[in-house]
N, C-alpha and C positions, 0 to 999 in steps of 0.2 A: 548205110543210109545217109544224104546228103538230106541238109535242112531246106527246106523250100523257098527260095529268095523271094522277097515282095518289092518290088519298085518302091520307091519312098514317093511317089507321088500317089500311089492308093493310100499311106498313109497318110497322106494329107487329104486326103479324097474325105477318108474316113472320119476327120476331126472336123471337115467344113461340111457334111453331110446334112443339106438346106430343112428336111424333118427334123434330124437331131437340136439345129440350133433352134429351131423355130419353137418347139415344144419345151427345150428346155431354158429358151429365152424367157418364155411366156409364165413355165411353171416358176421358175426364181424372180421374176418379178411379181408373183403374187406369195409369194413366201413370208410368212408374217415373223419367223425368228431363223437365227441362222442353222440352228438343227434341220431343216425343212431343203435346205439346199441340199443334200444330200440325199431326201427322196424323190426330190425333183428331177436331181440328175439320172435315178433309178428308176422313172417313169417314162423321160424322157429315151433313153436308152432301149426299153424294152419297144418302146412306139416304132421308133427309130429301125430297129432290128426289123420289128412285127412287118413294117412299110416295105422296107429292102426286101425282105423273103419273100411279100407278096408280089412285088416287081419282079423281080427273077425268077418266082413259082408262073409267073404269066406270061413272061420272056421280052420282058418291057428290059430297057438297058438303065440301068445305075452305074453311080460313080463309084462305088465300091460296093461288089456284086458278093453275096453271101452264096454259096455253094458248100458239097462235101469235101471236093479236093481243097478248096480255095481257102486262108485266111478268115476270120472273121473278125480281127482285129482288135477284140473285145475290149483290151488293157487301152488301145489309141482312144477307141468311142466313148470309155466311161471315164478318161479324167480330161478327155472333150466336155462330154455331157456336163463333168462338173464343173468345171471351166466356165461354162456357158451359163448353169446355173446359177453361179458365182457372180457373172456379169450381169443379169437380169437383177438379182436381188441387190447388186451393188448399187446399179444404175437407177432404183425404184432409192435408194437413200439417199441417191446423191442428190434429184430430181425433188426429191422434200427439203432437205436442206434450201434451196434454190429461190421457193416461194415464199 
């Protein structure tokens, strides 16, 4: 059995994934302690998934297409997601400090 090679550019697909960041921009900039960035990234992620399935269940084209044979990437998307979380909630303190 050979491992299934992935282009490194779906993983980057994967981590700049325009729902991913937008949702989990949005949820970590409303994150009121830092515990919260971590379900943020976990709601983000599931949206993110939920979006992709239904584009490809439609036969609409994504940048990184969720199938059975295909990757799903899960480990690139969730410390994206968190990643992104991290920046939303980062950028809502820094943005206080400022005023």
């Amino acid at each position: 059995m050979t491992p299934v090679g992935v282009p490194v550019s779906v993983w980057i697909w994967a981590a700049f994934d325009p729902v991913l960041i937008a949702v989990a921009v949005s949820l970590g900039w409303r994150a009121d302690q830092k515990g919260k960035i971590f379900i943020a990234a976990i709601a983000a992620l599931a949206i993110a998934l939920l979006v992709d399935w239904l584009l490809t269940l439609i036969g609409l084209p994504t940048l990184a297409p969720l199938s059975r044979s295909g990757p799903t990437l899960f480990p690139v998307r969730a410390v994206a997601a968190l990643a992104w979380a991290a920046l939303g909630y980062g950028a809502r303190r820094l943005r206080g400090r400022w005023r």
